[in-house]
VEXSEMI-383401 format. One record per atom (N, C-alpha, C): x negated, y, z. Coordinates in steps of 0.05 Angstrom, whole numbers, padded with zeros to 5 digits, always signed. Layout:
! VEXSEMI-383401
XYZ/...
***
This chain:
! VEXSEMI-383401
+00300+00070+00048/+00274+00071+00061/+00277+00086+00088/+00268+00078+00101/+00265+00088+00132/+00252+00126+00135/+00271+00141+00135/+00254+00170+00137/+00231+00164+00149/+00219+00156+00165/+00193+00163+00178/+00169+00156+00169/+00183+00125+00156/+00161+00113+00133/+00153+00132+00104/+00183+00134+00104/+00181+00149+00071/+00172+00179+00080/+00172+00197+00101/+00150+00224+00098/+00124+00209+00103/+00126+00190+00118/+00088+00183+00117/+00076+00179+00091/+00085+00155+00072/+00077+00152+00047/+00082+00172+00028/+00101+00187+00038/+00097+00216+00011/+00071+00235+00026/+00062+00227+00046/+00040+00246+00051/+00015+00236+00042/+00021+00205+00047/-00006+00189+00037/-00006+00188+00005/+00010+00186-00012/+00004+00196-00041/-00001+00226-00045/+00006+00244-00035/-00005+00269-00034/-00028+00273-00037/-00034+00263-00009/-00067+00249-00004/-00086+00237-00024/-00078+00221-00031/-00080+00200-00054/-00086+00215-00083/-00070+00236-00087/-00063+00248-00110/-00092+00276-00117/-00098+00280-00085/-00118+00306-00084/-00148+00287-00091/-00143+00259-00070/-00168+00248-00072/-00184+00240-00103/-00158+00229-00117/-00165+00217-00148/-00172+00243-00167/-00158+00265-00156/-00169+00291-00175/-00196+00298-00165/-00206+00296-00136/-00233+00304-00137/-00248+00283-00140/-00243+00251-00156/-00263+00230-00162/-00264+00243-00185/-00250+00243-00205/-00249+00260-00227/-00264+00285-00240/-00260+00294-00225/-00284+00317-00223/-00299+00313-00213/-00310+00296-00206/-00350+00284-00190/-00352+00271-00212/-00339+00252-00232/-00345+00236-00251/-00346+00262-00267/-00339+00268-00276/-00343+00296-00299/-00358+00302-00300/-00375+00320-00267/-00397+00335-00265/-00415+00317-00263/-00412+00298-00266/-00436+00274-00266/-00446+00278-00236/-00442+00273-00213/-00446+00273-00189/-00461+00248-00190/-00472+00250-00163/-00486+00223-00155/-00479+00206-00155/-00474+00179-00166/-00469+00151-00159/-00459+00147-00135/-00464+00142-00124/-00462+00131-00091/-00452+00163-00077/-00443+00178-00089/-00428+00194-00073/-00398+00187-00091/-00391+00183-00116/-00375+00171-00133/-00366+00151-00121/-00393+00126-00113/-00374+00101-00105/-00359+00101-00072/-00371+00127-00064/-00358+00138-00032/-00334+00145-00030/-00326+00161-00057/-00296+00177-00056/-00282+00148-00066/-00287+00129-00088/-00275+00113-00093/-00262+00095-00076/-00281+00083-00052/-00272+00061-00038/-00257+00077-00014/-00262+00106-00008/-00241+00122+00004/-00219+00120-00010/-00216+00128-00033/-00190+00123-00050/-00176+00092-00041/-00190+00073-00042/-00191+00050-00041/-00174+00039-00012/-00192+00054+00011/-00181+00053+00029/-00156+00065+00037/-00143+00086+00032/-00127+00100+00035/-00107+00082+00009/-00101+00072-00007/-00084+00054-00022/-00066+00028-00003/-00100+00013+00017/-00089+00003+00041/-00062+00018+00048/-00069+00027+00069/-00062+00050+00082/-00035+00054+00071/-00027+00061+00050/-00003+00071+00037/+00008+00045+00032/+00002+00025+00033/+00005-00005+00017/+00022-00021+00053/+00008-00002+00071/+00012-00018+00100/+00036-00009+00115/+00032+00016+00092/+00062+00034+00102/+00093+00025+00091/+00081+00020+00056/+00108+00004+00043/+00111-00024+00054/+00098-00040+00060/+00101-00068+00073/+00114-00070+00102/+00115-00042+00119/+00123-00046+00143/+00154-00031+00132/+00159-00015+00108/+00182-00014+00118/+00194-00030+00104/+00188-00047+00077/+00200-00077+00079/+00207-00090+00092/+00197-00104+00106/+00190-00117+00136/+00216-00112+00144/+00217-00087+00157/+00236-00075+00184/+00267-00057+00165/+00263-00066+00141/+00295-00061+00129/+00293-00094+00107/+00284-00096+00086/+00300-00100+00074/+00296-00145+00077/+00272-00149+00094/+00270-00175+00099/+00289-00171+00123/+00291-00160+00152/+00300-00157+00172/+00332-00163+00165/+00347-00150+00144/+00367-00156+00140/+00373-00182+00117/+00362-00187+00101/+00360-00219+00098/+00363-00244+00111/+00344-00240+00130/+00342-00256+00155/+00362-00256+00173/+00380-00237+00180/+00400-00231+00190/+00425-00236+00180/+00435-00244+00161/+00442-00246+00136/+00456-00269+00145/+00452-00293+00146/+00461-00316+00155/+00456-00332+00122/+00456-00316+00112/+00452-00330+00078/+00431-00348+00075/+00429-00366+00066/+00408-00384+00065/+00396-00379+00036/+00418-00372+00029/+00387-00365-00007/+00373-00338+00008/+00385-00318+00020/+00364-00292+00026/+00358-00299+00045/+00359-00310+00063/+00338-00323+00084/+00309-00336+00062/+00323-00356+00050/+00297-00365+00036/+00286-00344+00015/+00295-00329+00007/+00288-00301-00020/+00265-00285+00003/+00280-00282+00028/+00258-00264+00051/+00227-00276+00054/+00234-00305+00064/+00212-00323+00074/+00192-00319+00043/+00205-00330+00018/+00190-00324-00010/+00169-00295-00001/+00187-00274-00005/+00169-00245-00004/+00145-00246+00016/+00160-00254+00040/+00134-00252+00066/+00112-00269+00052/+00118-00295+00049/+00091-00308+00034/+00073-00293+00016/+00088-00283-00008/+00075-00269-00037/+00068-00249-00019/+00068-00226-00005/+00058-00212+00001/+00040-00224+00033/+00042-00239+00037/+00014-00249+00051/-00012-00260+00027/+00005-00268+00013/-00014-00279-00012/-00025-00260-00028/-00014-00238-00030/-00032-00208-00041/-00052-00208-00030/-00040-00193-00004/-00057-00186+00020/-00088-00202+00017/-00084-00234+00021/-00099-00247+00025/-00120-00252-00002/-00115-00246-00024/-00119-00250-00044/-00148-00228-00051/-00131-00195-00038/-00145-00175-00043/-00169-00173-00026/-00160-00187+00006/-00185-00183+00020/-00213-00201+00022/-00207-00222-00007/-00226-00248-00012/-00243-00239-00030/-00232-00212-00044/-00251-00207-00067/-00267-00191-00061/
***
């Protein structure tokens, strides 16, 4: 993994890790609804976020050298991933 990617995403699960403990404790204390579904889709958003971080350093190591590769099965194994993960992507932002 690329150091710069991998301190970003250990900061964004960090992140991640403080946010889900204080949904947790708003669900507990029985907090307001709509302050609940606020921290959630923050959670939510910030998953992006960490999700945009693992996909770029895919991308720029481990498809980059596939593609480079001259190999025609990991050329085609690369092109496979880029799809399935456009097809996540696309999948998650329909719902």
């Amino acid at each position: 993994m690329r150091e710069d990617l991998k301190k970003r995403a250990i900061q964004r699960a960090k992140i991640l890790e403080g946010q889900v403990r204080g949904l947790q404790r708003a669900i507990e204390a029985e907090e307001y609804c709509m302050d609940i579904i606020t921290q959630s889709l923050a959670i939510q958003k910030s998953l992006g976020s960490l999700n945009k971080l693992i996909a770029e350093n895919h991308l720029t190591t481990h498809i980059e050298h596939m593609m480079k590769s001259g190999d025609a099965k990991l050329v085609a194994k690369a092109q496979e991933e880029m799809l399935k993960l456009f097809e996540l992507t696309n999948n998650r932002s329909s719902k």
